[in-house]
SEDRENSE-118496 format. One record per residue (C-alpha): x, y, z; residue number from 1. Coordinates in pm, 1 decimal. Layout:
        c1        c2        c3  resi
         X         Y         Z   NUM
...
This chain:
        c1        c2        c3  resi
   13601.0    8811.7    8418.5     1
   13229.6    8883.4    8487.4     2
   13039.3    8723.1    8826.7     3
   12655.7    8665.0    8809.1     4
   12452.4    8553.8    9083.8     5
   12155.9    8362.8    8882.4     6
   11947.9    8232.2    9213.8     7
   11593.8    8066.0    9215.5     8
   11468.6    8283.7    8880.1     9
   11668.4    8205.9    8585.4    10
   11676.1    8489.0    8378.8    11
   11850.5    8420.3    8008.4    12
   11828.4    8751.8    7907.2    13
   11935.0    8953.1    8252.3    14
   12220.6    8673.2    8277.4    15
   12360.9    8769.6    7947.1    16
   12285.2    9133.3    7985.5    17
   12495.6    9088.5    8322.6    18
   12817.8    8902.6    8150.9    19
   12809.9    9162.1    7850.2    20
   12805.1    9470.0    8079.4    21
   13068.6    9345.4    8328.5    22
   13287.8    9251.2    8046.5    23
   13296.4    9626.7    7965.6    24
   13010.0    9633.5    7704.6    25
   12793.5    9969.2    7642.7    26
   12542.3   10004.7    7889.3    27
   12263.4    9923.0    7600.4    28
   11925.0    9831.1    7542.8    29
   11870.7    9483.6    7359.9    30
   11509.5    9427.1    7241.0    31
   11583.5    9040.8    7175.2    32
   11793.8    8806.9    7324.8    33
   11977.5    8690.4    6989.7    34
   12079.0    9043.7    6885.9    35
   12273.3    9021.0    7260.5    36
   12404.7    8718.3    7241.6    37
   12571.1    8814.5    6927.9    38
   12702.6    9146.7    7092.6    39
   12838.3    8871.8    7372.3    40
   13010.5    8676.0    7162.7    41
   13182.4    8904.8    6924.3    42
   13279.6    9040.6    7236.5    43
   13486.3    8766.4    7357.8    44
   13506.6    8599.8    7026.9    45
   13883.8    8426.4    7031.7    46
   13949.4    8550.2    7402.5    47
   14009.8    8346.0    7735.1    48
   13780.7    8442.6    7983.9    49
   13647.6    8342.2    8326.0    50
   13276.1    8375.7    8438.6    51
   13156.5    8244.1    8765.9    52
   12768.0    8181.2    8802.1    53
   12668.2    8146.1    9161.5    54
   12377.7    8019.5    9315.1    55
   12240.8    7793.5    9055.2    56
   11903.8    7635.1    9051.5    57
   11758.5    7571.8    8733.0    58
   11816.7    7257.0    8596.8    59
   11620.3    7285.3    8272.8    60
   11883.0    7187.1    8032.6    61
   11782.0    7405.0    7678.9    62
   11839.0    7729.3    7928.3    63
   12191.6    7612.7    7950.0    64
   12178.9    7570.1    7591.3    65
   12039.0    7862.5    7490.5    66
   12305.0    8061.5    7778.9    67
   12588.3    7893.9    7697.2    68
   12577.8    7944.3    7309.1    69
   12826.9    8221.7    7319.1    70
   13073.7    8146.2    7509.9    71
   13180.6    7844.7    7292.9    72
   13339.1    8143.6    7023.9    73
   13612.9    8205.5    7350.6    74
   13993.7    8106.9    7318.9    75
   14072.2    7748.1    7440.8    76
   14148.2    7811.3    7837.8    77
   13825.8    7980.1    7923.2    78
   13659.8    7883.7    8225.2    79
   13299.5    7906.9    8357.7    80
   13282.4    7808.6    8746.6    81
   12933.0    7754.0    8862.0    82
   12815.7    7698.7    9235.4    83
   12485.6    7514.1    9249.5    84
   12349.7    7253.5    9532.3    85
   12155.1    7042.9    9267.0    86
   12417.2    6765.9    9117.7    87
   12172.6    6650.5    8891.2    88
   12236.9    6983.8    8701.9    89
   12619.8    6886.3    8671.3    90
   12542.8    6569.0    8586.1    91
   12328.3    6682.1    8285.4    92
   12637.6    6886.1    8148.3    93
   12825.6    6614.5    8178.7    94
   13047.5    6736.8    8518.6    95
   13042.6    6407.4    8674.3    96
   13383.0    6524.2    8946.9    97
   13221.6    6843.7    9093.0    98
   13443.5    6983.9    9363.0    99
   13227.2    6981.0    9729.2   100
   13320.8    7224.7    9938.5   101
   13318.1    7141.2   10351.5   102
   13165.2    7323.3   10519.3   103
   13353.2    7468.6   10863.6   104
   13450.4    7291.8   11114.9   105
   13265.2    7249.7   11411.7   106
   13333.3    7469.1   11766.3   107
   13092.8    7652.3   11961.5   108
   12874.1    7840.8   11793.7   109
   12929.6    7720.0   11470.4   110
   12789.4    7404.0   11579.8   111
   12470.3    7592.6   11583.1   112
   12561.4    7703.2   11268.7   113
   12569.4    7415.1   11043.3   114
   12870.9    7535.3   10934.9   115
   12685.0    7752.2   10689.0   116
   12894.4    8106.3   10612.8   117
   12610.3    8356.3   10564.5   118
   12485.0    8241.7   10919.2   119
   12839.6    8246.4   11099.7   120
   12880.6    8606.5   10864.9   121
   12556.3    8723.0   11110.8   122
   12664.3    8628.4   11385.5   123
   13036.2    8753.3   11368.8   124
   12878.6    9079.7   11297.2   125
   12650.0    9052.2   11599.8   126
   12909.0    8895.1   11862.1   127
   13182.6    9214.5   11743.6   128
   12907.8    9426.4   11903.1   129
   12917.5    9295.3   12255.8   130
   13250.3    9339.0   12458.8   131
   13204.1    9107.3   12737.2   132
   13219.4    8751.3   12769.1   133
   12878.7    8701.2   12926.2   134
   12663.1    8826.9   12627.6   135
   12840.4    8613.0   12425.6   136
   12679.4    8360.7   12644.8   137
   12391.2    8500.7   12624.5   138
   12362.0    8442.5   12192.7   139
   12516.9    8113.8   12276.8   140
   12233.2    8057.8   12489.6   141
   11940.5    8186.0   12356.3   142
   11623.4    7981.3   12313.4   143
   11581.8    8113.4   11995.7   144
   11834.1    7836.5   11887.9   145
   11540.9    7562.4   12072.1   146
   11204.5    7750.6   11943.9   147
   11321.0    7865.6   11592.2   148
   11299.7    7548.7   11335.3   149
   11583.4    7572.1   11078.8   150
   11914.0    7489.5   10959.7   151
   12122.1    7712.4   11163.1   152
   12078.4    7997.7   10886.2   153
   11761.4    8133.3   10985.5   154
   11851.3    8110.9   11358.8   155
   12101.2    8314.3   11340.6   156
   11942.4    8581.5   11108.2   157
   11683.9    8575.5   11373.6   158
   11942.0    8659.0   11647.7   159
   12119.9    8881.9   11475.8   160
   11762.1    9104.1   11354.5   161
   11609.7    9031.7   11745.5   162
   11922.5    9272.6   11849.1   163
   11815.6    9563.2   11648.7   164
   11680.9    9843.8   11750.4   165
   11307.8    9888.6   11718.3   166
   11370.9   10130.2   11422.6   167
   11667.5    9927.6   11249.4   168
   11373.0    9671.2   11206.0   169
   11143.4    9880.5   11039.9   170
   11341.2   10007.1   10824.2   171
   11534.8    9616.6   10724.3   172
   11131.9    9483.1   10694.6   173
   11084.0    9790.3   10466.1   174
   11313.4    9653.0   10198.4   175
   11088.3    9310.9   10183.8   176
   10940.1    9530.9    9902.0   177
   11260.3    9443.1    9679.6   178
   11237.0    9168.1    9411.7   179
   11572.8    8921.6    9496.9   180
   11914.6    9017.3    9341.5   181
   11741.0    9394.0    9346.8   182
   12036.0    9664.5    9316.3   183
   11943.7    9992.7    9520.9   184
   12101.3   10295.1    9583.8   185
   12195.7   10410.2    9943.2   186
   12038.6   10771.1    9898.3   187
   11799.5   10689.9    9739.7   188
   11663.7   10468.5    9971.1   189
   11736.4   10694.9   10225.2   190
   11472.1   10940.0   10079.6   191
   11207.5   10678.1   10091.8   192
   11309.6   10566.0   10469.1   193
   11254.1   10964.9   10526.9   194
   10922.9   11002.0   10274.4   195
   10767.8   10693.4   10514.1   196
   10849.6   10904.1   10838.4   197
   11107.6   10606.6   10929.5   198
   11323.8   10845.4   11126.8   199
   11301.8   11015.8   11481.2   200
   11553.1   11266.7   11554.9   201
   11719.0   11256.5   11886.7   202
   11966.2   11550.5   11825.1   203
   11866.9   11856.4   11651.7   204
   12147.6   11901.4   11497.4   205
   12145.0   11601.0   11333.2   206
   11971.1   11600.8   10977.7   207
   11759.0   11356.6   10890.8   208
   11975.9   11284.5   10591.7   209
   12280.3   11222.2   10832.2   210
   12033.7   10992.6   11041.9   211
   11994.6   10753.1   10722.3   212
   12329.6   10730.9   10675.1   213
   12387.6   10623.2   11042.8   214
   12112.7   10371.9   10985.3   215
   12232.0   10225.1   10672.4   216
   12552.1   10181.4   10807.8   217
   12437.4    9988.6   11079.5   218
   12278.0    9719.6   10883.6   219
   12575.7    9727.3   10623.5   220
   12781.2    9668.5   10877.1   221
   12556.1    9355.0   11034.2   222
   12545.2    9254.9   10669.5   223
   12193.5    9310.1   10650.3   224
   12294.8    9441.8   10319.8   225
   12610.6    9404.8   10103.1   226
   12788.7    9534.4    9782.9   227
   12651.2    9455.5    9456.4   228
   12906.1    9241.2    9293.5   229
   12983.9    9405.1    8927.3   230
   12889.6    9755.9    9115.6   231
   13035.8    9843.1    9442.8   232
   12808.5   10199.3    9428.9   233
   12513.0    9972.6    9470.4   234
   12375.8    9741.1    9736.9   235
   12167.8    9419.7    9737.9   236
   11997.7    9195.3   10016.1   237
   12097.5    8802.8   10025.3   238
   11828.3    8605.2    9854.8   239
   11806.6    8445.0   10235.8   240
   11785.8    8756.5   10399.1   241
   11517.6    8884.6   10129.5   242
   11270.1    8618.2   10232.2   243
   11333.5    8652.5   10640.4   244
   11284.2    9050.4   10551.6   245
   10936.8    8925.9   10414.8   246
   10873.6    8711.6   10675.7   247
   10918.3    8954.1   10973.3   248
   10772.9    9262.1   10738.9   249
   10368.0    9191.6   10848.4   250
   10527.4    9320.5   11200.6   251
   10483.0    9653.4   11006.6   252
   10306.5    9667.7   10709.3   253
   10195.5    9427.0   10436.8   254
   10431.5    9196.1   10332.9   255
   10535.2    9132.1    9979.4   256
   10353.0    8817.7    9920.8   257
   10040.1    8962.5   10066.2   258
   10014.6    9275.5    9786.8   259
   10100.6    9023.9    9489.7   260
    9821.7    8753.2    9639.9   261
    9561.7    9031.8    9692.6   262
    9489.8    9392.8    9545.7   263
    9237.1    9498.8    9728.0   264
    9247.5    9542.9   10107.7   265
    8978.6    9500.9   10342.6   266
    8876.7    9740.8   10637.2   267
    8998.5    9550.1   10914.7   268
    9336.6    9451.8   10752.9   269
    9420.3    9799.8   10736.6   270
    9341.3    9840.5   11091.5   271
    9577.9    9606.1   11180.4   272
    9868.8    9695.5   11003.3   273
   10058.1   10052.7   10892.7   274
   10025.4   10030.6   10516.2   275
   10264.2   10153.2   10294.7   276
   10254.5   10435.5   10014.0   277
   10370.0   10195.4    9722.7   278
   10359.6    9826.0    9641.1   279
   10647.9    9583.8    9452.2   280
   10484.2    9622.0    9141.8   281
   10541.7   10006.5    9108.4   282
   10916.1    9921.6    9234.1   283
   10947.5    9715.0    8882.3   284
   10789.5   10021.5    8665.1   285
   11021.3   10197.3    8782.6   286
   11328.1    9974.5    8751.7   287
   11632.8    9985.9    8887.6   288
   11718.1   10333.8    9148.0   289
């Protein structure tokens, strides 16, 4: 069984890479995408397997072509599941029954919702923080919900980061700097929140390391962040929550966008804003950490 989350950038080469590795292939270099694919199929050459591929966008039809080449060398009873919104993708592979899945039903909040999981996920995370009834009024309430234009998803990521602490935010914003579907480690990006000066100790017998970990934590647990699927020692940011960390980030520093629009920086900009010691594009020298 392997699980791949393919989003907006569809990658032939990382997809395969992905499948290969979770089916227990050596963690290998492969120059060219052929000399993979082959390692793919003999690898489940004759077998039954099932992959799911979630978050489909790309409805270019030869990528499916080219991606699906290997898995027609499995065992009759393999399955590929795919979650996508665009039906004219399905269509083109001839699935013309998908299977629609509701969305919740409607009480309360999740009215406000949209019924939408990742936003109702945010909030449940937010409302298990307050222990009386009246500031659960108060998120029920907000007029974030009347000012903020969206579906109900960015709403409630907005609630959810508006009840951080002033340094929580800072730090979220700070990982605006990761591409989407990016897999970090926790220490290690600990040791950047601490390189930036992130942290301000409050007890001095507190280390700054154990002051990361506290802060991590805290957006795991508001599921800020969550387990990478095929490695549950790494972490990864929700493609959604990737772009709201961008879009809050020029609260504290350059956003993403702005470094890949623009190199150089002028005087007044910098004024404005704390800059950072590194941009995205030193994040992708340096690969994966």
């Amino acid at each position: 069984m392997a699980w791949v989350c393919i989003s907006d950038e569809f990658d032939i080469m990382n997809i395969s890479k992905t499948i290969f590795q979770s089916l227990g292939g050596a963690n290998q270099e492969f120059n060219y995408l052929n000399l993979l694919q082959v390692a793919l199929k003999e690898r489940i050459s004759k077998k039954r397997f099932l992959f799911a591929l979630d978050d489909v966008w790309s409805d270019i039809y030869t990528n499916w072509e080219i991606l699906a080449g290997p898995f027609l060398a499995g065992a009759p009873g393999r399955k590929v599941i795919m979650t996508t919104w665009k039906l004219s993708l399905l269509t083109q592979l001839g699935y013309n029954e998908p299977h629609h899945l509701p969305i919740l039903s409607y009480e309360s909040i999740v009215r406000k919702c949209n019924g939408f999981s990742l936003a109702l996920k945010a909030l449940g995370r937010l409302l298990w923080t307050k222990i009386h009834k009246e500031d659960w009024k108060v998120v029920l309430n907000s007029e974030i919900w009347s000012l903020e234009k969206g579906d109900g998803v960015v709403v409630a990521l907005r609630l959810s980061y508006h009840d951080l602490s002033p340094c929580l935010k800072q730090l979220f914003a700070y990982c605006s700097l990761f591409p989407k579907d990016f897999e970090f480690d926790k220490e290690k990006l600990i040791l950047l929140w601490m390189s930036e000066g992130f942290f301000h100790q409050s007890n001095a017998s507190q280390t700054m390391e154990r002051l990361g970990h506290e802060y991590f934590d805290q957006l795991l647990s508001r599921s800020f962040f969550q387990n990478a699927p095929n490695n549950k020692s790494l972490f990864v940011m929700h493609d959604l929550l990737n772009d709201f960390a961008t879009s809050v980030a020029c609260d504290f520093f350059f956003s993403r966008l702005d470094i890949e629009k623009k190199k150089e920086f002028r005087t007044e900009s910098l004024e404005r804003y704390h800059n950072i010691s590194f941009v995205r594009e030193e994040y992708m020298v340096s690969g994966r950490f």
